[in-house]
TORKOL-4160 file (C-alpha; in steps of 0.2 Angstrom, whole numbers, padded with zeros to 4 digits, m for minus):
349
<pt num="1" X="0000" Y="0000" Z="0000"/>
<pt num="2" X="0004" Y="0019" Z="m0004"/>
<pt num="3" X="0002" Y="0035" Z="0007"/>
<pt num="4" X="m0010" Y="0045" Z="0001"/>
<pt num="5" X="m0010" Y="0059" Z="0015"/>
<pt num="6" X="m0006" Y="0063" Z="0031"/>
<pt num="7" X="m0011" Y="0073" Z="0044"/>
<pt num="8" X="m0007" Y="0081" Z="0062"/>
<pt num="9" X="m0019" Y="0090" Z="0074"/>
<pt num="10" X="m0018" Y="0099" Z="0091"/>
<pt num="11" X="m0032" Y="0090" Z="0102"/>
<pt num="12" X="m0046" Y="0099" Z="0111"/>
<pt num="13" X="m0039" Y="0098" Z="0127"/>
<pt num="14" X="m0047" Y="0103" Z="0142"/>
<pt num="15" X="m0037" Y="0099" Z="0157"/>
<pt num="16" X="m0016" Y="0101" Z="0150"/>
<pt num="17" X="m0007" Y="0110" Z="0164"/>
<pt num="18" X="m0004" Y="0129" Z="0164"/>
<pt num="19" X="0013" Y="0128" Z="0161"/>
<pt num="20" X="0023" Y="0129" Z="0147"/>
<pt num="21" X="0013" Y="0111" Z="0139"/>
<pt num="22" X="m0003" Y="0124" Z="0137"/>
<pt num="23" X="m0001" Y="0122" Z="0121"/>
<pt num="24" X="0015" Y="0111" Z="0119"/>
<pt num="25" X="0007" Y="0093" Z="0124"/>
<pt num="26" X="0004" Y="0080" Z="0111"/>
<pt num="27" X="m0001" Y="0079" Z="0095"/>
<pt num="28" X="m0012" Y="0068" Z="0084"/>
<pt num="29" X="m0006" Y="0061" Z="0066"/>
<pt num="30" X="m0018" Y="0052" Z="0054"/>
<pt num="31" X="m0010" Y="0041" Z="0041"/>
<pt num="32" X="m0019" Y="0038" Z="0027"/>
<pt num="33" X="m0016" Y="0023" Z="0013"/>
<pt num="34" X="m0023" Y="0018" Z="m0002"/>
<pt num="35" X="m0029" Y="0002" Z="0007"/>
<pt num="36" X="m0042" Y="0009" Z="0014"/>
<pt num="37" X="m0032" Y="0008" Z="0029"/>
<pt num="38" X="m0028" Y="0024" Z="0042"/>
<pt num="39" X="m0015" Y="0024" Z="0053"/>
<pt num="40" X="m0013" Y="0036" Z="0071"/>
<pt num="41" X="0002" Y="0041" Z="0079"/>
<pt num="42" X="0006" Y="0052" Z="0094"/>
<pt num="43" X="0018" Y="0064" Z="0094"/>
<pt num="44" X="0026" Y="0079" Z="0105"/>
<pt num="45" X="0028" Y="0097" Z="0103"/>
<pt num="46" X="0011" Y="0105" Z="0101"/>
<pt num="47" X="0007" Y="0116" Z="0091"/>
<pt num="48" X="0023" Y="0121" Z="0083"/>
<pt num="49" X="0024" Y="0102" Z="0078"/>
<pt num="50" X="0009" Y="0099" Z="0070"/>
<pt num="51" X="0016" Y="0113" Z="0058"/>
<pt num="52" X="0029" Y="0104" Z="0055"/>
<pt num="53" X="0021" Y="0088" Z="0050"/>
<pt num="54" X="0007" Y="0097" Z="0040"/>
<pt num="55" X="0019" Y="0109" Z="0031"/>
<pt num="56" X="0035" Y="0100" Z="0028"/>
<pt num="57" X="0034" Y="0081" Z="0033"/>
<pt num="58" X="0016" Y="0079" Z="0022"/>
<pt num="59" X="0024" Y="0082" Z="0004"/>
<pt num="60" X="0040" Y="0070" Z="0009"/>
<pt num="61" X="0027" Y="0056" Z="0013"/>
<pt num="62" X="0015" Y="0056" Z="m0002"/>
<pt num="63" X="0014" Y="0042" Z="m0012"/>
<pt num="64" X="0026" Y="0033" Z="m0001"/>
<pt num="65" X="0026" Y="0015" Z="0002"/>
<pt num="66" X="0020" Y="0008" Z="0016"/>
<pt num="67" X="0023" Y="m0010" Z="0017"/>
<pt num="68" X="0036" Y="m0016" Z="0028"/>
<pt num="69" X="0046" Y="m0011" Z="0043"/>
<pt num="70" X="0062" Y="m0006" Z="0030"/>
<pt num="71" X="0050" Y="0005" Z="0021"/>
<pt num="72" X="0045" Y="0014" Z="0037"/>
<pt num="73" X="0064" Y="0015" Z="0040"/>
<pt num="74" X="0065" Y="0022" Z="0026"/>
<pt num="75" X="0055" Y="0035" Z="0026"/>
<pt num="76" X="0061" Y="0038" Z="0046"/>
<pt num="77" X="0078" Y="0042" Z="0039"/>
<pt num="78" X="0072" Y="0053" Z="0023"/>
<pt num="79" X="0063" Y="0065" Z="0035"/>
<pt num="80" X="0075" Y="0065" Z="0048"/>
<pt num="81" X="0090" Y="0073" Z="0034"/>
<pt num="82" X="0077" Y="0084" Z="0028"/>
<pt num="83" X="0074" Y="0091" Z="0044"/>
<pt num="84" X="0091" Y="0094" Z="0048"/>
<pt num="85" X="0093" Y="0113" Z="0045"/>
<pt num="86" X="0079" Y="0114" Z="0059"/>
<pt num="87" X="0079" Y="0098" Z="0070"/>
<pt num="88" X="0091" Y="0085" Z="0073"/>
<pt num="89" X="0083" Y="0085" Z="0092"/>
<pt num="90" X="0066" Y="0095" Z="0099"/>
<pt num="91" X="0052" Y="0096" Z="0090"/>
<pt num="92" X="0057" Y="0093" Z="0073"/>
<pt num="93" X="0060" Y="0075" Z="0081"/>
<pt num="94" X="0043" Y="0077" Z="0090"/>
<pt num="95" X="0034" Y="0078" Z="0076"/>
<pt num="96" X="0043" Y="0062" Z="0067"/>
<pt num="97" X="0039" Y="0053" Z="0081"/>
<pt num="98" X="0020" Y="0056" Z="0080"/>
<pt num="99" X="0022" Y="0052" Z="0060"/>
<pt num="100" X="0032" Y="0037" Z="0065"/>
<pt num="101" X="0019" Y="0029" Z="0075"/>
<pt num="102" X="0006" Y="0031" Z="0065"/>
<pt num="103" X="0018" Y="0023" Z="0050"/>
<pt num="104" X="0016" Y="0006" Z="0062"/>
<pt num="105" X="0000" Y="0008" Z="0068"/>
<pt num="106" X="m0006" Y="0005" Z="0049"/>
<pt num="107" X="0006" Y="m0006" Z="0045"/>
<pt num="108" X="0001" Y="m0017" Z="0059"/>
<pt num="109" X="m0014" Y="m0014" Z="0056"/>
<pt num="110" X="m0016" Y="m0019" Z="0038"/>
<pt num="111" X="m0007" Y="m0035" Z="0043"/>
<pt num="112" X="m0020" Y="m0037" Z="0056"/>
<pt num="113" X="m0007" Y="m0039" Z="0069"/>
<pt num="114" X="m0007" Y="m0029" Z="0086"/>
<pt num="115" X="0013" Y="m0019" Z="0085"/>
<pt num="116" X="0021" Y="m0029" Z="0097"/>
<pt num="117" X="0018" Y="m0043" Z="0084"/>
<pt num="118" X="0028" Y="m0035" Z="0071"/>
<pt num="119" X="0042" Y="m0030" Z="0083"/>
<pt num="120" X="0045" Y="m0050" Z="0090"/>
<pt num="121" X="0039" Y="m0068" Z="0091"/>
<pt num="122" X="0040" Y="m0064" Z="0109"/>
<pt num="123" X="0024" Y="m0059" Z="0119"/>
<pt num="124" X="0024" Y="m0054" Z="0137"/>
<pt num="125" X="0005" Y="m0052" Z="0143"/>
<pt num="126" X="0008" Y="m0045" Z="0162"/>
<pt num="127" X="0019" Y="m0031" Z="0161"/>
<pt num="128" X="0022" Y="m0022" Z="0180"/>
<pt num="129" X="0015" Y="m0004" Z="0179"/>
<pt num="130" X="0022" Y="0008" Z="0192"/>
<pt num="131" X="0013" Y="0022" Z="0197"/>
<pt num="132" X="0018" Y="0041" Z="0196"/>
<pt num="133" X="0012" Y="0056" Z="0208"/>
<pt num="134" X="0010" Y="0059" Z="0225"/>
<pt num="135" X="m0009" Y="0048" Z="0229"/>
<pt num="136" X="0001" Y="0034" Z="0238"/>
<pt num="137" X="m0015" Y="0026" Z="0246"/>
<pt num="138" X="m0025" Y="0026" Z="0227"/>
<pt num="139" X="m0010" Y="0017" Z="0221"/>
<pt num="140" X="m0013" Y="0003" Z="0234"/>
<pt num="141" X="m0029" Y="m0001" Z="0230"/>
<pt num="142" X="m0026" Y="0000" Z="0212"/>
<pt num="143" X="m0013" Y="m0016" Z="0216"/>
<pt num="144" X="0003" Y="m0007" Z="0210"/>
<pt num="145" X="0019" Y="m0013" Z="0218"/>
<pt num="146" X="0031" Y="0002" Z="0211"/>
<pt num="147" X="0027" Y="0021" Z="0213"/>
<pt num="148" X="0039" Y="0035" Z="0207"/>
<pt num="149" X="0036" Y="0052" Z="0215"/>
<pt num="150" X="0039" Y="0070" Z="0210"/>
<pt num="151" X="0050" Y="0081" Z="0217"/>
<pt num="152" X="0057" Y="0101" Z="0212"/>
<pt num="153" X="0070" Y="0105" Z="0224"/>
<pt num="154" X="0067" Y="0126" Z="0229"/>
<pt num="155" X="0082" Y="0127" Z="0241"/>
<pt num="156" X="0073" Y="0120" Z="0258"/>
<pt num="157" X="0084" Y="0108" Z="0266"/>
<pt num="158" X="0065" Y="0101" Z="0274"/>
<pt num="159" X="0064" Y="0091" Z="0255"/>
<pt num="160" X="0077" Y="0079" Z="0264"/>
<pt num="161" X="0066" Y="0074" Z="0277"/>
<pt num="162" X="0050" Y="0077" Z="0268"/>
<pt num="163" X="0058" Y="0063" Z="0257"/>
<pt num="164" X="0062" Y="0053" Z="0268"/>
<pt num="165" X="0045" Y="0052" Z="0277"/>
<pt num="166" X="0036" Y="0049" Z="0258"/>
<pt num="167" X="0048" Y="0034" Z="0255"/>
<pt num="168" X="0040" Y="0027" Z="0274"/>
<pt num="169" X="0024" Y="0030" Z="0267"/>
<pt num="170" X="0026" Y="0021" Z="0249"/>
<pt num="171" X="0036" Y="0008" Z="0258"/>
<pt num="172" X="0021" Y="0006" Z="0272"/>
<pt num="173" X="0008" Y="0005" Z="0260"/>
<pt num="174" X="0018" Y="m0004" Z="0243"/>
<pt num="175" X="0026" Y="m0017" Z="0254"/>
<pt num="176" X="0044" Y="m0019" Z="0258"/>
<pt num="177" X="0048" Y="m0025" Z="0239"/>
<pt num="178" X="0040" Y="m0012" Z="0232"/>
<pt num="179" X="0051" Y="m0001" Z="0218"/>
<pt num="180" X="0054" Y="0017" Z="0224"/>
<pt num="181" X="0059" Y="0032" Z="0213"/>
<pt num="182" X="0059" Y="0051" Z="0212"/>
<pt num="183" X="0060" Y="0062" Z="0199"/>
<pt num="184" X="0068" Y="0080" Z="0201"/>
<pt num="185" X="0065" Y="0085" Z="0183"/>
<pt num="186" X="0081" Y="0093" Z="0184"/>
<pt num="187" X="0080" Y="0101" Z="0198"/>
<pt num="188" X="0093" Y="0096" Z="0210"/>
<pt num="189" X="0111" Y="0099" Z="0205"/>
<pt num="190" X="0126" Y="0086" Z="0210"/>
<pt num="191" X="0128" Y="0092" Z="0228"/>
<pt num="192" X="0110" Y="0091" Z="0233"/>
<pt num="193" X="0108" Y="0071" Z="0221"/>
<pt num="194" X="0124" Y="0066" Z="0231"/>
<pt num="195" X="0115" Y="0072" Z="0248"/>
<pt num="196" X="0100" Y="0064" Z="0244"/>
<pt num="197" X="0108" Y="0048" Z="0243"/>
<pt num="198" X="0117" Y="0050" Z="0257"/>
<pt num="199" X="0101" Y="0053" Z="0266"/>
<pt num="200" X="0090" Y="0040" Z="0259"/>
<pt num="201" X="0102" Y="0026" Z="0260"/>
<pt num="202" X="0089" Y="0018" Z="0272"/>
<pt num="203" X="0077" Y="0018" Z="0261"/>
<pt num="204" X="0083" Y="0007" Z="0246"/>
<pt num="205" X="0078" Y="0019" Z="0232"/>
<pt num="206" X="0080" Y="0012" Z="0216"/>
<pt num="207" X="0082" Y="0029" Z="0203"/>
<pt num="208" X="0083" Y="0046" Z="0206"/>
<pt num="209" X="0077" Y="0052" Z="0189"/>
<pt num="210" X="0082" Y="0068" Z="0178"/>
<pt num="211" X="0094" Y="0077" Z="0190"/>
<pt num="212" X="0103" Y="0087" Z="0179"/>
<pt num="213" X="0098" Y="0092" Z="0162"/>
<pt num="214" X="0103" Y="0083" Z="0149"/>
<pt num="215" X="0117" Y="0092" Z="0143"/>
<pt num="216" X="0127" Y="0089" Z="0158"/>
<pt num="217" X="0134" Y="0071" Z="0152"/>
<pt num="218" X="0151" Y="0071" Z="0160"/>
<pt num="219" X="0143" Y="0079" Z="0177"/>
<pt num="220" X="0133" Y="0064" Z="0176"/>
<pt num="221" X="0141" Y="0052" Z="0173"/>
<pt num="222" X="0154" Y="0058" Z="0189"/>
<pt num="223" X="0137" Y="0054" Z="0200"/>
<pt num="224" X="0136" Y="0036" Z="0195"/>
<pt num="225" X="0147" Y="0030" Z="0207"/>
<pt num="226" X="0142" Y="0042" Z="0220"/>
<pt num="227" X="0124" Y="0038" Z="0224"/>
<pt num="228" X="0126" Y="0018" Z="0222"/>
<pt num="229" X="0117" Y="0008" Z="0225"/>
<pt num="230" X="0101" Y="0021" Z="0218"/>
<pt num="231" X="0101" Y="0021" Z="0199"/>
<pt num="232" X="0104" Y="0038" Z="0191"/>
<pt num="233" X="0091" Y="0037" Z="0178"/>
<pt num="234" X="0086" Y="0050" Z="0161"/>
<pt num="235" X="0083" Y="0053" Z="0145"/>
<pt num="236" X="0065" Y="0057" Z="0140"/>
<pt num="237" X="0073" Y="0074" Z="0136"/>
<pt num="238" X="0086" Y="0065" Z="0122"/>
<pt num="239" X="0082" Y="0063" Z="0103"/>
<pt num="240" X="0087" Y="0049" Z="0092"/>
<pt num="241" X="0100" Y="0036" Z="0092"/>
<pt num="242" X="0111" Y="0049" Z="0089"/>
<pt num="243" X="0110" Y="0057" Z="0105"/>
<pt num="244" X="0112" Y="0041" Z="0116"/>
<pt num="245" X="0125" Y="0038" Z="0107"/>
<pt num="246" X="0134" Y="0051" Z="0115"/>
<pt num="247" X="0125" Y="0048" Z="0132"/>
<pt num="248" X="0133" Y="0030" Z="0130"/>
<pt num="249" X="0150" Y="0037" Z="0126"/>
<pt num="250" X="0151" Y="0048" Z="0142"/>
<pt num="251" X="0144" Y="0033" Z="0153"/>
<pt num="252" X="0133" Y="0045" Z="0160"/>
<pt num="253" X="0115" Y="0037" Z="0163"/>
<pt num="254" X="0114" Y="0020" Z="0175"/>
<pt num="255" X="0097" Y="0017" Z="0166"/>
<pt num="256" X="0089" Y="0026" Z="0150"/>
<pt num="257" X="0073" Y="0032" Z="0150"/>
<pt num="258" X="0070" Y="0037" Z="0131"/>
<pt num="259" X="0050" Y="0042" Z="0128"/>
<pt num="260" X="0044" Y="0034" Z="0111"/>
<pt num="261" X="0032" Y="0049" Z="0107"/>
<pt num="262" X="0048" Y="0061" Z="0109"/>
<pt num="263" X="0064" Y="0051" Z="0105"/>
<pt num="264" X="0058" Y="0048" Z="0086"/>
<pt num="265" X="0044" Y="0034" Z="0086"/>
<pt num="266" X="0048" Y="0015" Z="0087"/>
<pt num="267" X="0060" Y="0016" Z="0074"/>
<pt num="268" X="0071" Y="0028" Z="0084"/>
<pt num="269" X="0068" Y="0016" Z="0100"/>
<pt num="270" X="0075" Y="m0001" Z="0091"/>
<pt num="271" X="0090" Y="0010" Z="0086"/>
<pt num="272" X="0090" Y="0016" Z="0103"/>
<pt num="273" X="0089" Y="0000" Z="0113"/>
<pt num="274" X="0101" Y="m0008" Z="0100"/>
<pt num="275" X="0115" Y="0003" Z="0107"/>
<pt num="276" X="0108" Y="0000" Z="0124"/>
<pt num="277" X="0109" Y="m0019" Z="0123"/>
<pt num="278" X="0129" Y="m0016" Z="0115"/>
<pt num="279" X="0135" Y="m0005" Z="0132"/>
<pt num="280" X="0125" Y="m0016" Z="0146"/>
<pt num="281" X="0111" Y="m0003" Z="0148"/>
<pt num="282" X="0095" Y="m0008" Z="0155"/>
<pt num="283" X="0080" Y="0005" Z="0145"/>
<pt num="284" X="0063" Y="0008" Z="0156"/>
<pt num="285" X="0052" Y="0018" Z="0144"/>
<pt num="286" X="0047" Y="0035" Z="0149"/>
<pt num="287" X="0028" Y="0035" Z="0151"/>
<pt num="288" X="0031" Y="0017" Z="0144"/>
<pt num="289" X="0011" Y="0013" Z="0151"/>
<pt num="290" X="0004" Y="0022" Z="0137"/>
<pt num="291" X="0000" Y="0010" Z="0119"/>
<pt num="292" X="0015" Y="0016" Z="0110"/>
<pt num="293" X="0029" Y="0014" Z="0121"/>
<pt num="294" X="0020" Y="m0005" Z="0130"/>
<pt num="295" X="0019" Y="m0015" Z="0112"/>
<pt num="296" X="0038" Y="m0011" Z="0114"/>
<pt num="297" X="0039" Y="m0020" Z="0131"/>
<pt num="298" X="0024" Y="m0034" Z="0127"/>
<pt num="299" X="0038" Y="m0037" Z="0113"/>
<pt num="300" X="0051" Y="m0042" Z="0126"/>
<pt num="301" X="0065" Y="m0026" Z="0120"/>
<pt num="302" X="0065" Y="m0017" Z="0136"/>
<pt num="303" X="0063" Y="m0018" Z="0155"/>
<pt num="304" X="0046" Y="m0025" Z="0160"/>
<pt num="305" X="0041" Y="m0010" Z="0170"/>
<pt num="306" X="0029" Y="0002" Z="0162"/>
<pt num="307" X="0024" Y="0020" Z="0169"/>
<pt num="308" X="0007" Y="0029" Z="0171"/>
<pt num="309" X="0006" Y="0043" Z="0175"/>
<pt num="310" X="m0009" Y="0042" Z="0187"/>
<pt num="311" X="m0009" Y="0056" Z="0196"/>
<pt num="312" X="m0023" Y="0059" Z="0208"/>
<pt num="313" X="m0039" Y="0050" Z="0209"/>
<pt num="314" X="m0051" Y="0066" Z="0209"/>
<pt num="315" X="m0041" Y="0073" Z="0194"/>
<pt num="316" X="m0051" Y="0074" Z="0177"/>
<pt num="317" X="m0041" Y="0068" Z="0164"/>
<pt num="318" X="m0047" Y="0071" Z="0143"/>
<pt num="319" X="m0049" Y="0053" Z="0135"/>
<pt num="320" X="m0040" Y="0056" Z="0119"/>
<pt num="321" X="m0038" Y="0038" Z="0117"/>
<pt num="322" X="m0051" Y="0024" Z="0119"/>
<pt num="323" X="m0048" Y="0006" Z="0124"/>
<pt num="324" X="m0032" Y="0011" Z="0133"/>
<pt num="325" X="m0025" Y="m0005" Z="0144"/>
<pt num="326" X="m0030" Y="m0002" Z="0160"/>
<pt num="327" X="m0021" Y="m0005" Z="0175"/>
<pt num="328" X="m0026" Y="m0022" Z="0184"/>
<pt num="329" X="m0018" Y="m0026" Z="0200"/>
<pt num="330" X="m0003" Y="m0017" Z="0195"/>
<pt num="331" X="m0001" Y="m0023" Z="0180"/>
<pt num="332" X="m0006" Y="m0021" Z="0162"/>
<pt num="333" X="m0012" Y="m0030" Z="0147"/>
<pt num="334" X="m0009" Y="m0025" Z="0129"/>
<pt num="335" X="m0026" Y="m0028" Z="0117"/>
<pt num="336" X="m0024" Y="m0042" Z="0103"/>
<pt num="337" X="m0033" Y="m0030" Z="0090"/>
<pt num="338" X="m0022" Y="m0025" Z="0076"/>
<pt num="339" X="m0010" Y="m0010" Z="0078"/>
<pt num="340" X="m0011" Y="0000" Z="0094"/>
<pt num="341" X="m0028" Y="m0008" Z="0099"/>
<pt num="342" X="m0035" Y="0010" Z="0102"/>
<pt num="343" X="m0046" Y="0020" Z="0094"/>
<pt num="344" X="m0045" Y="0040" Z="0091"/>
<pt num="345" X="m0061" Y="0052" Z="0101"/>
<pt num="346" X="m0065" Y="0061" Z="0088"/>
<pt num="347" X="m0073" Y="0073" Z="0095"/>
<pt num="348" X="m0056" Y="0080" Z="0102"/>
<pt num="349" X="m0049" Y="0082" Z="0084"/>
């Protein structure tokens, strides 16, 4: 089969934080094919990227063929170079992503096959979820096992203890094998990450998560061996094979964290976790819960740990996406049905 258009929109969301996401969440991309068959990927960068996509990346795809996993490779790498002037990372790869998963959506799709068909003969059906936010008690009931907390550092040296006693908390209410993260979202710098170690060595952390920002590779990669036994744990802000390539070179991550809606798609993620496998690097997907990046861990290429971002239990939430794998005592299930297994609300696009 061909492509005969594609397409990329900027839901109607009603509940995106008021932040700098207000109008920079993600985006929706239709695939078209002559087989009748349409295809919907999920991609980053708002707005800005949907531009991309409908005003750049369009007249690439045209025409295209869509009929195997080389062909979407193909077609990975022919927008990638003609991006280059502009992208190379950010929102130029944003926007392949959302186009790259929508490639393997119809593909999968018009080989009635769910994605992690395609990607392996392997099929794991109970794949561990672990919660992230701060509803510790919600989480228990919902049977998760594994909870990831966020945390901005202002300057307080309370945050110290004020970790401490939520690790008590999740530990008290997860069990004393539960998995215990945090994530600082680059917010602590290498004095406060190597206190917090030091602090919380009691508590068997497993990451701390984004520390730094990702520019600071050799920085990183001096905390490694600081803050054993915790992991030092990033990457949902790198781009393309390319950049962990360079995160491999400096050592500077324990654990990656790429985010298949940002890194470039599935394509970019194999390339990824290829590099990963060659330097001994265990990969848990950021956001890994949602469809896109789960067929990649039913598929057996990652870590079985898959993230949700669940937040709180009185929050409202927009339900882009229909027939998403809900969790079930911790644990999620992805669908049989061919590609994703989701189905598009229209009435949001």
């Amino acid at each position: 089969m061909r492509i005969t258009d594609v397409s990329a929109v900027y839901p109607r969301y009603q509940n995106t934080a008021g932040s700098w996401r207000t109008h920079f969440w993600q985006i929706v991309v239709r695939v078209e094919t002559d087989g009748g068959i349409t295809g919907f990927g999920y991609g980053g960068g708002g707005v800005a990227s949907v531009e991309i996509i409908n005003r750049h990346f369009r007249e690439l795809l045209l025409d295209s063929p869509l009929n195997s996993p080389t062909d979407i490779a193909s077609i990975w790498d022919r927008l990638y170079d003609a991006s280059i002037p502009y992208g190379r990372k950010g929102l130029a790869i944003m926007a392949l992503s959302g186009v790259d998963l929508g490639l393997w959506d119809a593909l999968a799709k018009a080989e009635e096959k769910p994605v992690c068909d395609l990607l392996s003969s392997t099929r794991i059906n109970h794949l561990r979820a672990y919660a992230s936010g701060a509803d510790i008690a919600w989480y228990r009931d919902l049977g998760f096992t594994a909870t990831k907390t966020p945390h901005r550092w202002t300057g307080d040296a309370s945050a110290y203890d004020e970790l401490a006693g939520w690790a008590e908390s999740a530990r008290a209410a997860l069990g004393y094998d539960a998995l215990l993260m945090i994530d600082s979202y680059m917010s602590w710098d290498a004095a406060v990450t190597a206190e917090m170690a030091r602090r919380l060595a009691g508590h068997r952390i497993y990451w701390f998560e984004d520390v730094l920002t990702p520019d600071c590779l050799e920085e990183q990669a001096s905390l490694c061996d600081v803050i054993k036994p915790v992991l030092l744990a990033g990457g949902e802000h790198e781009f393309t094979h390319y950049g962990f390539a360079e995160v491999a070179r400096a050592k500077a991550l324990d654990m990656w964290q790429p985010d298949v809606t940002w890194c470039g798609g599935i394509t970019a993620t194999l390339r990824i976790l290829d590099i990963a496998n060659t330097a001994g690097v265990p990969v848990v997907l950021h956001r890994g819960g949602e469809p896109w990046g789960l067929h990649i861990i039913a598929a057996g290429l990652c870590e079985n740990l898959a993230e949700l971002v669940v937040g709180r239990r009185d929050a409202s939430a927009d339900p882009l996406w229909l027939d998403a794998p809900q969790p079930v005592d911790g644990t999620l299930t992805v669908s049989s049905a061919a590609g994703f297994g989701v189905q598009i609300n229209e009435g949001m696009v």
